[in-house]
N, C-alpha and C positions, 0 to 999 in steps of 0.2 A: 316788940315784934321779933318774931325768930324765924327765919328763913333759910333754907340749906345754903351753903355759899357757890352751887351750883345751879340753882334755882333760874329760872329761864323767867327774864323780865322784859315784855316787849308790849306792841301797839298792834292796834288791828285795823283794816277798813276794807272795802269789801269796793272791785272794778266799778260799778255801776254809779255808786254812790261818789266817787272820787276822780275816777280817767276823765270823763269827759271824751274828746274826740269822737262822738258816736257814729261816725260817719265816715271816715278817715281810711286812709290805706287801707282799704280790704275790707274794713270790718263789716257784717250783717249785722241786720236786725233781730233786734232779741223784744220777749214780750214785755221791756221792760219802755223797750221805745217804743213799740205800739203805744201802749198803755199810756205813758206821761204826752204822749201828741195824740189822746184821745178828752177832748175838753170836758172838765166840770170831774176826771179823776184824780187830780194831785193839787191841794191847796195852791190857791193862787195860779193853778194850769202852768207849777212851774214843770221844770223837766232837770235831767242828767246830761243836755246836751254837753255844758259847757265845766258842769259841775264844780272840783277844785284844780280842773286842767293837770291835772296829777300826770298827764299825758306827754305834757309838754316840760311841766315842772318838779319831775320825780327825784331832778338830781339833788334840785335844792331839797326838795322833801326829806333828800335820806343824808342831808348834811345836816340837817334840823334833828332827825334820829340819832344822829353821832353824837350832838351836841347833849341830847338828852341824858344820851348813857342807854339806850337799849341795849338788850343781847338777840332782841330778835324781830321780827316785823309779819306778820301775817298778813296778805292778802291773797283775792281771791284773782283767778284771771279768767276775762272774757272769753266764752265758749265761741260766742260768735267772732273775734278776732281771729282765733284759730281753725275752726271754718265755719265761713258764713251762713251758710245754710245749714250746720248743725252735721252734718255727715260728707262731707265735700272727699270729693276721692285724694285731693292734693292738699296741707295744710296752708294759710295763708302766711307766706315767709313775712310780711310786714307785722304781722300777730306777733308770733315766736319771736322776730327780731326786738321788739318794743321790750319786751317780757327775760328776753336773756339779758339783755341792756339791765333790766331795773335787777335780775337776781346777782350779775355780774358787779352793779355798784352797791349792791347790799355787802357782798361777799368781803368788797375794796374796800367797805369801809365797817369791815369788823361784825357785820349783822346778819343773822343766821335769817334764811329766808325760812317761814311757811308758807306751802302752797293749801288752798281750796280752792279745790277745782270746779264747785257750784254755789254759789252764792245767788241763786234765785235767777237770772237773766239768761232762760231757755230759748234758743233760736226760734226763732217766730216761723221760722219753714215748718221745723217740727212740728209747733205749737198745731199751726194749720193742719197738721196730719193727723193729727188725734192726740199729740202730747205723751202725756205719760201712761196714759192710756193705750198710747203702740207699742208694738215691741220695736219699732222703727228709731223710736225714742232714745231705749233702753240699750239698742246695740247698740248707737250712735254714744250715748256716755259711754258703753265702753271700750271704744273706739278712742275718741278722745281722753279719756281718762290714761289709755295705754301711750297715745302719743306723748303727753305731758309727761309722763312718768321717763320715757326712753329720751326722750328731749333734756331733762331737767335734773334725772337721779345721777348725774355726777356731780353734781354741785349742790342736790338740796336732799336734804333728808327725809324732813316732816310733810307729810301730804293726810290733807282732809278731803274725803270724798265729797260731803253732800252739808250742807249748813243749815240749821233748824230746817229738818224735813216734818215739823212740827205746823212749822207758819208756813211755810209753804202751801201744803193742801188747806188749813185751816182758813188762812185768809185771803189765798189766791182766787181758792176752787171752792170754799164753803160760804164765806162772808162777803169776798168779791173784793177785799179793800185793796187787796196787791192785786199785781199781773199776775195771772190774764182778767181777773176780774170776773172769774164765772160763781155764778152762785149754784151748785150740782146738788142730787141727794149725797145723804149720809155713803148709801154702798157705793157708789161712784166716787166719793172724795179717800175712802177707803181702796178703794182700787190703785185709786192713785199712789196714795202713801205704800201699797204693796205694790206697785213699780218700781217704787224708789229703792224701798228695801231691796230688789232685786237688782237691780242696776249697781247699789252702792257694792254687794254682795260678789257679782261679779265683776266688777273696777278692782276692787282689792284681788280676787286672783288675779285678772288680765296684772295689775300691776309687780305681784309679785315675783312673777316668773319673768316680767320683763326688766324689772331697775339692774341699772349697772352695780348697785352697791347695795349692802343691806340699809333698807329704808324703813320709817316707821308711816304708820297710818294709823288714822280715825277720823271721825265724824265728829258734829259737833250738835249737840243736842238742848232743846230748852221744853220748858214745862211746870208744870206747880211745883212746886217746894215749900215745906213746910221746918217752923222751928219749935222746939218746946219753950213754954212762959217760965219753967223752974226748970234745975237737973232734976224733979226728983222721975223716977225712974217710968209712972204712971203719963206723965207730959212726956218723954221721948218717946215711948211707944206707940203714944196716939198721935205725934209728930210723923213720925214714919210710915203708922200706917196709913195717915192722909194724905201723905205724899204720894206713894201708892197708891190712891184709890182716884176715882172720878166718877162723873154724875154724866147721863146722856147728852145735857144740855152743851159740856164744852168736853167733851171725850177724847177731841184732838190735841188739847194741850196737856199733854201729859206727856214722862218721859217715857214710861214703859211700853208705852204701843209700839213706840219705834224700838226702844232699845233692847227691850226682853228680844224681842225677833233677830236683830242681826248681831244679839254678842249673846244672847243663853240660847239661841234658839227654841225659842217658847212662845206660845202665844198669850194675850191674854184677854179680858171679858170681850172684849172691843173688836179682836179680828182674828175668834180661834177658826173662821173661814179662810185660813193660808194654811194651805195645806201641804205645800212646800219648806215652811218654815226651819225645819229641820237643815234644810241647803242656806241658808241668808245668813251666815253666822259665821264667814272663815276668819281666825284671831285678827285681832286687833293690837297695837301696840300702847295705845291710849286712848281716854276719851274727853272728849271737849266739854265744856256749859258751859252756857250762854246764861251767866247768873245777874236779874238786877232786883228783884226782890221778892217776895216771901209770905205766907200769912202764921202767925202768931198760931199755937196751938194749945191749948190745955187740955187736963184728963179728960174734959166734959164736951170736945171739938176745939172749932177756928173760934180764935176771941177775936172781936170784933175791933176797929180803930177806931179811937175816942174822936172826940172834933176837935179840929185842930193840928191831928197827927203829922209829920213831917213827910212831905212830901215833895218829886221833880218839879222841872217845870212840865213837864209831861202828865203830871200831875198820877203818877206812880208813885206807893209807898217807899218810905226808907225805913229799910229794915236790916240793917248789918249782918244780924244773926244769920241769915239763911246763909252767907259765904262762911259760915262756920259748918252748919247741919245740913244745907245741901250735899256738899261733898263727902261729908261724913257719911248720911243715908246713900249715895249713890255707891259711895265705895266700896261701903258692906256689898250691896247686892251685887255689884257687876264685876268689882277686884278688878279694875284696871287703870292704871296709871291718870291720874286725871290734869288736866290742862283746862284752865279759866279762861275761858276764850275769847269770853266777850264780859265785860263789867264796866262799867261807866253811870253817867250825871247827865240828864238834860238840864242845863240852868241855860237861865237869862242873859247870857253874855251881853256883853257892848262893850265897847273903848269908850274908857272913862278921862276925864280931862287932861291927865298927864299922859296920854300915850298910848296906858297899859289897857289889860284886860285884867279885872282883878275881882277874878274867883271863888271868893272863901267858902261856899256853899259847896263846890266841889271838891274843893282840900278837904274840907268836914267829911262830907261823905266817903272821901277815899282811906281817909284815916282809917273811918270805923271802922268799915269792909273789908279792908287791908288785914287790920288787927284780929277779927272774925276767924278772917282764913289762915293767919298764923295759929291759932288756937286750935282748926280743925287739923292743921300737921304736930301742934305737940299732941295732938291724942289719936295720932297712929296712921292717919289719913296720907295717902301718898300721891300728896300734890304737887304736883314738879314744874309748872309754869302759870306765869299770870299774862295774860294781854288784857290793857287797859281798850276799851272801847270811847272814842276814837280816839286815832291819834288826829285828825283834823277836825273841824267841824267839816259837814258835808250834806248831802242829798238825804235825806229822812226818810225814803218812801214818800208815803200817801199823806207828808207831813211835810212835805217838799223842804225848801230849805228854816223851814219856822221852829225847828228844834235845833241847839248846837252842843254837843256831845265831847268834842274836840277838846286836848291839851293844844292845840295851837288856833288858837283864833282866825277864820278867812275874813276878808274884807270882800265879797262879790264884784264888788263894783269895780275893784281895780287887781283882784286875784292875790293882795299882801298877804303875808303871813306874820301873824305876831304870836309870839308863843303866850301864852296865861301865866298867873301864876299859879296856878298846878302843875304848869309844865316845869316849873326849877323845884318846886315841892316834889314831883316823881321822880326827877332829878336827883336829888338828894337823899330821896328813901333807897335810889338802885344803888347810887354810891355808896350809901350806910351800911 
């Protein structure tokens, strides 16, 4: 593996899935509480009430980071911590205060904070007011988005507006699996996705004119990606071009709908009805994916997986290649600095009889992946940071706690942390 020796090595997790305190000093409802205290929506009816108490146990959390060797931590913060009702004329100092506490013990202890400031858990005020569908919404991010920035840009650099605005609409608002759970037409879940883009669009100004210091931003985006079966030259063009293309049927998962619009200002098959387009696009400093796997492609299309193929426990393909040709075809097209945002292993964890949690199926997978995306920077690719997805296990969505993603193993019942051994394996790869 070849890595610049500035290369930014960190974890990721996302308010919802991890704080817990849902209830707590100040904070409002987000659709995300609705949602999980609405029965028969989240395996097992569990919820984020109590999650990995990351709320109460962030200090340990980020002496566990130390221990690791990060250089950085990305999480997101709750909108509703900072105001409850999503547009509150005063922000809630118990939010801010939690939130400067955890940037202030990043700082202390050597780890460069990322902020995203939307990780899916919209004030449920809003939500009730028509959502992304208002422009009530859309000031309101960027209200918020402007507070954070003036609160936060003397101490943090990197800020992500908006996090897969892909699964957002797709499974919020078209499948219903996330919050809020609506099942809309196609031009209504497009509607939506073209809120977002306007909102992230103007967050990035509001934020520019307001940081204390020069700041970098972008978003974080996910969708198909494809790899070729050979180099020869016939398989990569048909790689690319199907990475680029989509079918009516899943139109939402793709990266170009989103991203042609707010970094080329372009439209394409899917939503040349934004007529504004040309406004959604002010630069960007980099760009995030959300990469966990891929489909196989040769001259003749997608090659199929044999039986047997290796697979999560999530039961998602493993496919190393695509962290090599995703960012390689992303980067051709869009030329901005790219940041892996999210990459990770559903496996099986348990504590096994001595103590440990012990991994190997996640060391494997990280190896390859790892290895992939060094090959996409020796061939010109300028990928400047990786965040492993998670750094704990934690809340899954609509998959409640039954998937664990985590280099540090939780114990529910009693809130322990025990690190894996992926956790001294990523250990050892940041120190090498």
């Amino acid at each position: 593996m070849n890595f610049p020796k500035d290369f930014i090595w960190g974890t990721a997790t996302s308010a919802y899935q991890i704080e817990g305190a849902y209830n707590r000093d100040g904070k409002g409802v987000s659709i995300w509480d609705t949602f999980c205290h609405t029965p028969g929506k989240i395996n097992d009816n569990e919820t984020g009430d109590i999650a990995c108490d990351h709320y109460d146990k962030y200090e340990d959390d980020i002496k566990l980071m130390t221990e690791l060797g990060i250089s950085a931590y990305r999480f997101s913060i709750s909108w509703t911590r900072i105001f409850p009702e999503g547009d509150d004329e005063i922000p809630n100092a118990n939010g801010l205060q939690f939130y400067d506490n955890l940037v202030n013990c990043c700082l202390k202890n050597g780890i460069t904070p990322h902020i995203t400031l939307f990780h899916w858990d919209l004030p449920q005020t809003l939500e009730d007011d028509g959502g992304w569908l208002s422009e009530r919404t859309i000031n309101a991010f960027v209200k918020y988005a402007e507070l954070i920035c003036k609160h936060f840009s003397d101490r943090v650099e990197y800020f992500s507006t908006i996090n897969e605005p892909q699964i957002i609409t797709r499974m919020g608002y078209s499948t219903g699996q996330h919050a809020p759970g609506l099942t809309l037409p196609d031009d209504t879940v497009l509607e939506i996705l073209h809120s977002l883009a306007k909102a992230h669009a103007a967050a990035v100004r509001a934020m520019r004119k307001c940081a204390k210091r020069k700041i970098k931003i972008g978003f974080s985006s996910t969708g198909n990606l494809c790899y070729p079966s050979t180099g020869s030259k016939e398989d990569i063009e048909m790689a690319k071009k199907l990475t680029f293309s989509t079918n009516k049927e899943d139109f939402l998962f793709c990266h170009q709908i989103f991203c042609d619009a707010v970094i080329l200002g372009k439209t394409c098959e899917y939503n040349r009805s934004w007529d504004d387009v040309e406004t959604l696009n002010p630069p960007l400093d980099f760009l995030g994916l959300n990469i966990y796997n891929g489909h196989e492609v040769s001259s003749d299309g997608i090659v199929k997986h044999g039986i047997g193929f290796a697979r999560t426990a999530l039961k998602w393909p493993v496919t190393p290649e695509v962290l090599c040709w995703g960012p390689v075809f992303m980067y051709e097209r869009y030329k901005l600095p790219i940041i892996i945002t999210e990459n990770g292993f559903s496996c099986n964890d348990h504590i096994f009889l001595d103590g440990k949690v012990h991994d190997a199926d996640r060391i494997d997978y990280l190896t390859r992946y790892i290895n992939e995306l060094s090959k996409a920077i020796d061939a010109g690719t300028d990928v400047i940071g990786y965040f492993h997805w998670s750094f704990t296990d934690n809340f899954e969505w609509h998959s409640g706690y039954n998937e664990r993603f985590g280099l540090v193993y939780i114990d529910y019942a009693t809130g322990r942390r025990i690190p894996k051994d992926s956790f001294r394996w990523y250990s050892q790869l940041i120190r090498r």
